[in-house]
N, C-alpha and C positions, 0 to 999 in steps of 0.2 A: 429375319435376323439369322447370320451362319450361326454356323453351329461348334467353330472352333476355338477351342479354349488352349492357350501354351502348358497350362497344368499338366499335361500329360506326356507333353515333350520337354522339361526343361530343364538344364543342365546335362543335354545330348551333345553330340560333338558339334552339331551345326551351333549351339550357344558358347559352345568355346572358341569356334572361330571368329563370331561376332564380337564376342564379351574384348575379346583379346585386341583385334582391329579396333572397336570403339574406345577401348583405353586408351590403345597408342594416339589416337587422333585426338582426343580430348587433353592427354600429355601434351601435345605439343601445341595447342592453343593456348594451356598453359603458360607456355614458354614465355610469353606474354603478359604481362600486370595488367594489359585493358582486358575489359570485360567481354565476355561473349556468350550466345543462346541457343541452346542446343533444343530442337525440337524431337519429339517422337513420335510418330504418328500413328504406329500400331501398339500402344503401352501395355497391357496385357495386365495382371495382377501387382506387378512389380518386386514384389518377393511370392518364390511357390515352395510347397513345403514338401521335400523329398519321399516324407514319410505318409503322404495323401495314396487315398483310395486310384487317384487318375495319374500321378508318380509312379505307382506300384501295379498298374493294368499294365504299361508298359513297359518300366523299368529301363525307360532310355538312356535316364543317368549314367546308370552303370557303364556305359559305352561311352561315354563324355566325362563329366569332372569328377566321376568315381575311380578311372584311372588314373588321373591324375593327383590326388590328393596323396600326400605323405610321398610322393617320389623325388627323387632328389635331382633341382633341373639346375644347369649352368645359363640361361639365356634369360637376362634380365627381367624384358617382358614376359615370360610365362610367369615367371617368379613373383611380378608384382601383383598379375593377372590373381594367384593363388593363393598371394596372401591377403587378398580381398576378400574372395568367393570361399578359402577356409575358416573365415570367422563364421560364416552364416552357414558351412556344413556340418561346422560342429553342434548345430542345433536342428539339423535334418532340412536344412533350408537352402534354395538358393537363389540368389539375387536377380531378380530382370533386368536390362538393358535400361529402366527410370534411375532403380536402385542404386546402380555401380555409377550411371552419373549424378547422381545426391550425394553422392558419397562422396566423388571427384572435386565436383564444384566448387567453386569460392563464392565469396560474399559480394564478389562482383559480377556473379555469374547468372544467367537465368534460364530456368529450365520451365519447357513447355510442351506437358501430354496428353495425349489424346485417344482417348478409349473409344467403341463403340457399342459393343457386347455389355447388355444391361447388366447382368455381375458381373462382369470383370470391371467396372468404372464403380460398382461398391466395391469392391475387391482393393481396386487401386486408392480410391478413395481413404480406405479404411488405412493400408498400409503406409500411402505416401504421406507428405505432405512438410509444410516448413516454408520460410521466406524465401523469396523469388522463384515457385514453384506454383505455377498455373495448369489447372487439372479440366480437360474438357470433357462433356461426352457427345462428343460428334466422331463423324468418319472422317479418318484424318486424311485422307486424300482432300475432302474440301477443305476441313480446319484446316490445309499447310497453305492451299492457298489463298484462303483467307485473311490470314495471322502474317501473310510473309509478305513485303520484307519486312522486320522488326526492326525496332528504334537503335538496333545492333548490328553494328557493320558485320563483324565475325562474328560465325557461328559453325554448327553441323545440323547435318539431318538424319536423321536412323529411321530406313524404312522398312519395314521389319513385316510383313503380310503374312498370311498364312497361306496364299495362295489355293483357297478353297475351291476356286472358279475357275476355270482355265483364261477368263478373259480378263481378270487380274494382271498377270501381268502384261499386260498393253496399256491397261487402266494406272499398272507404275510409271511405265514410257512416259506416258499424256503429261501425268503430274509432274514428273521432274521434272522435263523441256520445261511446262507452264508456269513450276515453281524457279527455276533458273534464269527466268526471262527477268522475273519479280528480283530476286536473292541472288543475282550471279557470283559474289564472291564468299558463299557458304561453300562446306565441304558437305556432301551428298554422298551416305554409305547406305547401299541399298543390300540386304542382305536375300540369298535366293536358295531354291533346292538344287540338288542335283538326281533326278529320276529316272529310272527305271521304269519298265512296265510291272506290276506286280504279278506275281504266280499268282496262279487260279487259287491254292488253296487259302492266298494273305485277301484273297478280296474281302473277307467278313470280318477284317478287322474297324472296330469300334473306331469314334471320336480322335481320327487322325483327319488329316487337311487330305492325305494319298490315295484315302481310302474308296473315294468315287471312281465307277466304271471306265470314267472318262479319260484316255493317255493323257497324261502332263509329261511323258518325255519327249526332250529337245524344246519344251516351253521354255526353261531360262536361259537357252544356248541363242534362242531366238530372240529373246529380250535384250540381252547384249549384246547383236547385231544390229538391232533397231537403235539401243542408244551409242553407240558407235558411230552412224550416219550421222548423227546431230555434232552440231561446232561449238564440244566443251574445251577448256583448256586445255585437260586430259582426265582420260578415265582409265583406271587401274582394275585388272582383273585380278582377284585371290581367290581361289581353290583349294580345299583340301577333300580328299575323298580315303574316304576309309575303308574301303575296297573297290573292286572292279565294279566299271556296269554290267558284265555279261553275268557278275557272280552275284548280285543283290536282288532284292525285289522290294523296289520300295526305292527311298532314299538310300544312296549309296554316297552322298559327301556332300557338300554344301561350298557357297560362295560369295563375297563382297566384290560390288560394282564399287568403286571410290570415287566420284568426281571432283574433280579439281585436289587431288591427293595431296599432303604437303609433303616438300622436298624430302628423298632418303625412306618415305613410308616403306618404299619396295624393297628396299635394304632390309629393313628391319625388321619387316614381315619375314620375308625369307630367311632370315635368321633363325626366327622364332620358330615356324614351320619344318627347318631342319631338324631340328630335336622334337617338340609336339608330333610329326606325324609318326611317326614308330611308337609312340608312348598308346596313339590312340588305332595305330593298326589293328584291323580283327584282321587280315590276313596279307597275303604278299602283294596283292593288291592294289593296296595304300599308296597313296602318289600327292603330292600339293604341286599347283603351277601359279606363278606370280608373271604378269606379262602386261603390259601397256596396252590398252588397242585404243586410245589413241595418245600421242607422244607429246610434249608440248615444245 
C-alpha cells in the first residue's frame, strides 16, 4: 500500500489550480438540464481539516487558499471558486475535489469515487455520502475502467495521482487512451506536478509524494508528450507555477491536461490565471501558460 495521503498537501496552490479548472468544467456541463457523471478516481478524504497535525508539518496552505481568502478578486471564477472553499475555511477546513463536486451537483447528476488507501476510503466514507454518490475502495485506474462507459453519455474525469512512483505516470497514459476508447465523449482533467530536483538538505522531508531519491523532473512534461501522440479531439495544457524551476526544490507549480476541453475553457482559464497568479507568486518567478497541443 503507498504511503501518500493529500492531508498534508491540501489546499496548496497545485489544489487551487485543480479546484478552479474542475468547477469551470462541471459549470459548463451544467449549462445543460441532462444529466451527467463525473468520476474520480484518486478521491482522497474528500474534506481535510487545516488545523491537523499532517496540515501543519507542512503548512502548504498557507501558499494556496490561505492567500487567497478575504482578498478582493474581480474575475468571476476565482470568485465563485472562493465562495465555495471560504465556507469550509471558516471551520479550518477544506474541500477535496469529491466535496466541491457534491456540492456542484444536481439531482440529476451522478458522482462516482474511488479510494485505495485503506483510511482514506474510511475517511471518505465517513465524510462523503448522499443519493447518486457511489463510493468504491479499489484502484481507480482499474475502477475507471471498469465503471466506464456509464449509463451517461456526458460526463468528466478528475484524475488526481499522487504520483508516488515514477512509473505512474505512464500507468495515467495507458488508462486514459483505454478509458477514451470505452468513454470518448467525457471530458478527462488529468491533474500533474511540476518538479524540480530537490536539494540535498529537503531529501528528509516526511510523507510527501517528492520526497523519494528518485528524479521525477521532466516526468509530466513527458506525460504530455505521450498523450499528445494519441488522436483526442483536443487536449489543453494549463500551468501555473509559482516560481522558477531553477529557484525551487520540490514542486515549483502544477498543471491540468484537459481532453476534449469544452469551447472558450482556454478563455476562461486565462482570464482567471491573469489575476490568481500574482495573488499566489512567492516570487518574480511566477508565470501560468495555457496552450493547445493538440487543436481541434
Amino acid at each position: 500500500m503507498l504511503s501518500y495521503r493529500h492531508s498534508f498537501h491540501a489546499g496548496n496552490h497545485g489544489d487551487v489550480l485543480k479546484h478552479l479548472c474542475q468547477m469551470l468544467l462541471i459549470e459548463k456541463l451544467k449549462s445543460k438540464d441532462k444529466g451527467f457523471c463525473y468520476f474520480d478516481t484518486h478521491s482522497g478524504a474528500g474534506i481535510y481539516q487545516l488545523n491537523s497535525d499532517e496540515a501543519r508539518k507542512t503548512n502548504e496552505f498557507k501558499q494556496g487558499i490561505e492567500r487567497l481568502i478575504g482578498k478582493p478578486v474581480k474575475n468571476e471564477a476565482i470568485n465563485h471558486y472562493l465562495s465555495l472553499v471560504s465556507a469550509y475555511k471558516a471551520f479550518n477546513q477544506y474541500p477535496g475535489s469529491p466535496e466541491i463536486a457534491k456540492s456542484m451537483l444536481r439531482s440529476q447528476d451522478k458522482l462516482v469515487l474511488m479510494e485505495w488507501h485503506n483510511q482514506e476510503i474510511l475517511n471518505l466514507k465517513s465524510n462523503m455520502g448522499g443519493k447518486n454518490i457511489a463510493i468504491h475502495h479499489r484502484d481507480g485506474y482499474e475502477g475507471l475502467l471498469a465503471l466506464t462507459p456509464p449509463d451517461m453519455q456526458r460526463g468528466i474525469v478528475l484524475i488526481d495521482p499522487s504520483y508516488e512512483v515514477a512509473s505512474e505516470y505512464q500507468q495515467v497514459v495507458d488508462t486514459v487512451v483505454a478509458a477514451h476508447k470505452k468513454w470518448n465523449s467525457a471530458i478527462y482533467g488529468i491533474w500533474y506536478p511540476l518538479v524540480s530536483d530537490r536539494k540535498p538538505s529537503d531529501m528528509n522531508t516526511a510523507n510527501t509524494s517528492f520526497a523519494s531519491s528518485v528524479s521525477k523532473k521532466g516526468k509530466s512534461e513527458a506525460m504530455l508528450d505521450s498523450l499528445s501522440q494519441h488522436s483526442f479531439k483536443n487536449l489543453l495544457k494549463i500551468e501555473l507555477c509559482v516560481t522558477s524551476a531553477d529557484e525551487a526544490g520540490g514542486m515549483y507549480g502544477s498543471g491540468m491536461a484537459i481532453i476534449n476541453a469544452p469551447w472558450q475553457l482556454d478563455h476562461h482559464i486565462k482570464q482567471s490565471l491573469l489575476e490568481l497568479t500574482p495573488l499566489l507568486a512567492q516570487n518574480d518567478g511566477a508565470s501560468f501558460n495555457v496552450e493547445w497541443l493538440i487543436a481541434e
